[in-house]
C-alpha positions as CSV (number, residue, x, y, z in Angstrom):
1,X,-26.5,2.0,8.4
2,X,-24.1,-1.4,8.3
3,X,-20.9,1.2,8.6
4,X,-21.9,2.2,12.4
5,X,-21.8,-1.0,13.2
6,X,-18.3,-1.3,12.4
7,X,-16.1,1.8,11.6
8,X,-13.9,1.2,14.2
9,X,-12.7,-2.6,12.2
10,X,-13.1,-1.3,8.6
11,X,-9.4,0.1,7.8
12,X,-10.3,-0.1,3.7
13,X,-12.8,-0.3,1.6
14,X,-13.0,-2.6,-1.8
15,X,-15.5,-0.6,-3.8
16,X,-17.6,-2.2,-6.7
17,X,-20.7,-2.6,-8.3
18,X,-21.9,-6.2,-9.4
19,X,-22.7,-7.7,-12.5
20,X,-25.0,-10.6,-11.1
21,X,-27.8,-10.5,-8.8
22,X,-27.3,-10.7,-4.7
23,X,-27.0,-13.9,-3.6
24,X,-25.9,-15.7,-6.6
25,X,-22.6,-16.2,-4.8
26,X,-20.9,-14.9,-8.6
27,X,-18.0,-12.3,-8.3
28,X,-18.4,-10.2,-11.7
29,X,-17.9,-6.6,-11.3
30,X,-19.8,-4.3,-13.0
31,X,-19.0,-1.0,-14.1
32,X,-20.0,1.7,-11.6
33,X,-23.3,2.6,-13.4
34,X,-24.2,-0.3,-15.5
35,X,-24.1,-2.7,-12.3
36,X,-27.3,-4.4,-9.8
37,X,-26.4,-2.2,-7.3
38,X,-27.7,1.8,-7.9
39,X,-25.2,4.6,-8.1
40,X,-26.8,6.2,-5.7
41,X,-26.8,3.4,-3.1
42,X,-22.8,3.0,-3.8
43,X,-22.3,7.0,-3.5
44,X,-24.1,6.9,-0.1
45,X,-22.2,3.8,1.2
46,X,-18.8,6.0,0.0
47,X,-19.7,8.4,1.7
48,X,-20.5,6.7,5.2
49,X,-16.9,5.0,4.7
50,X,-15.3,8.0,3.8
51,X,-12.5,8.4,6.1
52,X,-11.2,5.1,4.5
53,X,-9.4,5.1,1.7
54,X,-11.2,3.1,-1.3
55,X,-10.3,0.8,-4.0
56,X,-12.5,1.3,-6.9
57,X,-12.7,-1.9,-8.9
58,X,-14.1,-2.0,-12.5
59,X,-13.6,-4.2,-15.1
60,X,-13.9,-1.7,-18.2
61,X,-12.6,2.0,-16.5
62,X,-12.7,3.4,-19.5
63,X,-16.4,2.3,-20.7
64,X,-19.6,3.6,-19.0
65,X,-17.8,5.5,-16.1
66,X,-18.2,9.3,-15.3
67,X,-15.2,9.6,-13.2
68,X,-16.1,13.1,-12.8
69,X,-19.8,12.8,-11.0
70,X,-18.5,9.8,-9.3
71,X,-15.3,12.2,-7.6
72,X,-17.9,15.2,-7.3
73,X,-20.7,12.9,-5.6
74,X,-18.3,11.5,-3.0
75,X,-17.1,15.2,-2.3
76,X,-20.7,16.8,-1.3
């Protein structure tokens, strides 16, 4: 797990999914669950960080997002 390695330097976390592939060197943000990176792999890195407080960044809140098992998956 990356986040052992280095909770005592990460003071925030920029949260997002991506719209191109890794190593593609592109910054598009994807919506939550319409990105390259699975849900559940996001939900599990949240909840290693979560003592930090998170910025969710989407580029279409409103489309394709349930805020609701998003909030609920980072609480259990």
């Amino acid at each position: 797990k990356i986040y052992d390695a280095y909770k005592n330097k990460i003071f925030v976390v920029h949260l997002n999914n991506s719209a191109a592939a890794f190593g593609t060197h592109v910054d598009r943000h994807a919506n939550i669950n319409a990105g390259q990176i699975s849900t559940e792999y996001l939900v599990d890195f949240a909840r290693q960080v979560k003592t930090c407080p998170m910025i969710l960044e989407t580029p279409h809140p409103e489309d394709l997002i349930d805020y609701t098992f998003l909030i609920e998956s980072l609480k259990r």
